[in-house]
C-alpha positions, 0 to 999 in steps of 0.5 A, a space after each residue: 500500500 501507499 501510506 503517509 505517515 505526518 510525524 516524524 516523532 518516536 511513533 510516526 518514525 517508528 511506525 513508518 520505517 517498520 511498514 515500509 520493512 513490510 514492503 509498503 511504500 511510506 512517505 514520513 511528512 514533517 514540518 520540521 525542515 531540518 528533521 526531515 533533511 537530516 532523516 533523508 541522509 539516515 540521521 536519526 534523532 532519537 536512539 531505539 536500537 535497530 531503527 537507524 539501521 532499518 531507516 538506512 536499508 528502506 531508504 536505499 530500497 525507495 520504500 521509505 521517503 521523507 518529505 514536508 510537502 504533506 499536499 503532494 503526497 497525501 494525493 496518491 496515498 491509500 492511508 494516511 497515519 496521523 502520529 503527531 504529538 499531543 503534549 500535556 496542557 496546563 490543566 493535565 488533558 492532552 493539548 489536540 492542537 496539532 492533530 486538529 491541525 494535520 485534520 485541517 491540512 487533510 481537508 484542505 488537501 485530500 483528493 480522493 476517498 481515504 482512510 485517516 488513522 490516528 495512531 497518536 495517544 489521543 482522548 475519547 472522542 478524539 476520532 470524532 474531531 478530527 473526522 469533523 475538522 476534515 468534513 469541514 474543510 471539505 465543505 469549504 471546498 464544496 466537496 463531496 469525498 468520502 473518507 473514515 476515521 480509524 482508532 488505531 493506538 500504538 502499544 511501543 515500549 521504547 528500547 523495543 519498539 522494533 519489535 514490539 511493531 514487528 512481532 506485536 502483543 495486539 493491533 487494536 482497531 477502532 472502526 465504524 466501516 467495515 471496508 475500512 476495517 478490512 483494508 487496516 488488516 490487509 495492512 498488517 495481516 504480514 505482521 500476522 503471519 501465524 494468527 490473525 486473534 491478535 488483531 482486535 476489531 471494536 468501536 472508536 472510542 473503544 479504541 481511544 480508550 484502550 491506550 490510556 487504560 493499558 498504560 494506567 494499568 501498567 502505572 498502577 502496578 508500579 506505583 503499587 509496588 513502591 508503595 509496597 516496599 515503603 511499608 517493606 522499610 517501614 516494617 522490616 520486611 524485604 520487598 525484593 523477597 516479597 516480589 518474588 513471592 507475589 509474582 510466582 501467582 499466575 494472576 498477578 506475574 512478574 512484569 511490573 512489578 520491580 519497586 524502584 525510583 518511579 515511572 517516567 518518560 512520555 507515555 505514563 506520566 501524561 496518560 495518567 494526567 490525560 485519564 483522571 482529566 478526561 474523567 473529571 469532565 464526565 463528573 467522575 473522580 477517578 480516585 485510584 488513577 490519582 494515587 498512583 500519580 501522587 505516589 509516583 511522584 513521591 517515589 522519584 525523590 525516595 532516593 535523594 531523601 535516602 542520601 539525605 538521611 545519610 548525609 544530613 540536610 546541607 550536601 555543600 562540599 559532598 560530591 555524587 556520581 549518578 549513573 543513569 539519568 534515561 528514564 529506563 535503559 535502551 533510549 536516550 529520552 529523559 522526560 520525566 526522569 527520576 533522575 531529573 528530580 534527584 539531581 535538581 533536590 540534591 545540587 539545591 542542598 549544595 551537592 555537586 553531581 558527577 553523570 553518566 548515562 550511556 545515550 542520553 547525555 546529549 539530552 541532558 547537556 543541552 536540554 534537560 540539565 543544561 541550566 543547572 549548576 555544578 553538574 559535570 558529565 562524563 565519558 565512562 561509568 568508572 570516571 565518574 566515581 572519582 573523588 564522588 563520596 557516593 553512587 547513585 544509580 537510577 537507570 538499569 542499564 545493562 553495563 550497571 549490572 556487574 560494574 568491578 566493585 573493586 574498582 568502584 571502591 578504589 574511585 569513590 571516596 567512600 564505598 557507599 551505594 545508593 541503588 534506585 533500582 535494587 540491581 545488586 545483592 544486600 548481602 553481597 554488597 555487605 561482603 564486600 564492603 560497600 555501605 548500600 542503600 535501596 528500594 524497600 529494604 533497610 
């Protein structure tokens, strides 16, 4: 099929580059002039393993194009994604400005009978504006095109979104046309090699609603299980045995449920806002979906309150080495990190922060931290320890999990760990030598 693809964010990029491995012929539109030339010469602006190499290989078999000019392709194209973003507003509701705009776009631009998708993380209702935003235009114009609207959310987990998109859980599909419905599964039956029962077919509110309960289902586990293992310290209990206990119940398992220094990143944090909004403007208080936002946000600064205890309330003159300030590893994205608050808490107290992170210390250097002071970053995990009175580690990166303590210990002044992701053993930590600190256990 000829597809459009508007967005060149990590959903549309992402999106486009794995249907255009499936034989598709995608066009990624982008208003950003300078994005778009970079992707025409395969620079990626995000890191997902494995996407710049499928960018690279779609590019050379002329499957995969980059483009601003969304008028001129959306003329011969059978489908096209909406996957631009929708940002959180002041008031915690995702901001739909820019898919109502690409809506207007489509309408002042379309040709002929087509099928528009959106694949943002968009609120109930959404399909709804956008199909009478287009229908608007349309009317300007004088015209009379038929087209449908189609629900059709991603599910990526960033550091695996290849594959989740090429081998996925679930395709949802929400439709009100069954000829649409039925040219969305032609669409991704080769990603259904096997079975087709994993691609679910429902109504488009459905739909829409289905992403935001997916991630406040997988937010909610995790702020339960940080609010277990604060009762775990508080009583003298073991939340890394207790995880292993309750996770070997069938019904409740083991993803998700790793305690730790909170969620962050672009989806949890905003669909959870985005959620308990869009149930206040239908007069419901969603009550459970705000305490897990409240203790999640109490949980990125348990490990700084931890240093606190350690060092007392004024850090001048202390210096910590952070490993990690991704909010999980495999990416490079920092929004709403844990990191972000524990270094912004601990350098208010006085204390000077030494960082690494494996790919997001551009992001930090020239956004996310750019601005704040007596932060310095380094090339190699083991640099950053020297002269540093403690670690911190607050991203779960593979090349943290079996560090040489020996030479952590010879590079820090002192041998005190402080773990936000309960990567290593207590007793061995004791054994050898260390002072350690984590999640849910004293």
């Amino acid at each position: 099929m000829n597809l459009t693809v508007i967005g060149t964010g990590y959903v549309g990029l992402v999106s486009g580059t794995c249907f255009a491995e499936m034989g598709n012929t995608v066009t990624c539109i982008d208003v950003d002039v300078k994005k778009i030339d970079g992707l025409k010469n395969g620079i990626i602006p995000i890191y997902e393993p494995g996407l710049e190499a499928m960018v690279q290989r779609n590019i050379e078999s002329k499957t995969l194009h980059f483009s601003t000019n969304l008028a001129k392709h959306l003329g011969k194209c059978d489908i096209a994604f909406i996957a631009v973003g929708t940002p959180m507003g002041d008031d915690g509701s995702a901001d739909l400005k820019y898919v109502i705009q690409v809506a207007k776009e489509i309408g002042q631009n379309m040709q002929h009978t087509l099928i528009i998708v959106d694949k943002s993380t968009v609120p109930v209702g959404t399909a709804d504006k956008v199909k009478q935003t287009i229908q608007n235009e349309l009317n300007i114009r004088k015209l009379n095109i038929d087209f449908h609207v189609v629900s059709n959310p991603e599910f990526l987990k960033e550091g695996d979104a290849i594959n989740d998109f090429m081998k996925p859980d679930r395709v949802v599909l929400g439709s009100d046309d069954e000829t649409s419905t039925q040219k969305m599964r032609n669409l991704y039956s080769p990603f259904f090699r096997s079975s087709m029962d994993r691609l679910i077919t429902m109504d488009v509110r459905s739909a829409e609603m289905t992403k935001y309960v997916a991630n406040a289902m997988l937010a909610t586990k995790i702020s339960f299980m940080n609010e277990i293992a604060n009762i775990c310290e508080l009583v003298g209990a073991d939340v890394n045995k207790v995880r292993i206990g309750i996770g070997s119940d069938s019904r409740i398992g083991y993803s998700f449920i790793y305690p730790g220094s909170g969620y962050g990143g672009s989806c949890f944090p905003k669909d959870v806002k985005a959620l308990k909004k869009t149930a206040l403007e239908h007069g419901y208080t969603a009550e459970l979906i705000s305490a897990v936002e409240d203790v999640n946000n109490r949980q990125k600064m348990v490990i700084a309150k931890k240093v606190v205890t350690r060092f007392g309330e004024d850090l001048t003159g202390k210096t910590l080495a952070v490993w990690g300030l991704a909010f999980k590893p495999q990416t490079d994205d920092m929004r709403e990190a844990p990191a972000l608050y524990v270094i912004k808490d601990l350098v208010q107290r006085g204390a000077r922060i030494q960082a690494y992170d494996p790919k997001a210390m551009d992001q930090a250097k020239h956004f996310y931290l750019k601005d704040v002071p007596n932060v310095s970053f380094f090339n190699s995990k083991y640099e950053t320890l020297q002269g540093a009175d403690a670690m911190i580690l607050l991203t779960e990166w593979k090349e943290f999990r079996s560090p040489d303590f020996e030479e952590l210990k010879q590079q820090l002044s002192e041998p005190i760990i402080f773990d936000g992701r309960n990567q290593y053993n207590n007793q061995m930590m004791q054994e050898l030598g260390f002072e350690y600190f984590q999640i849910g256990k004293k």
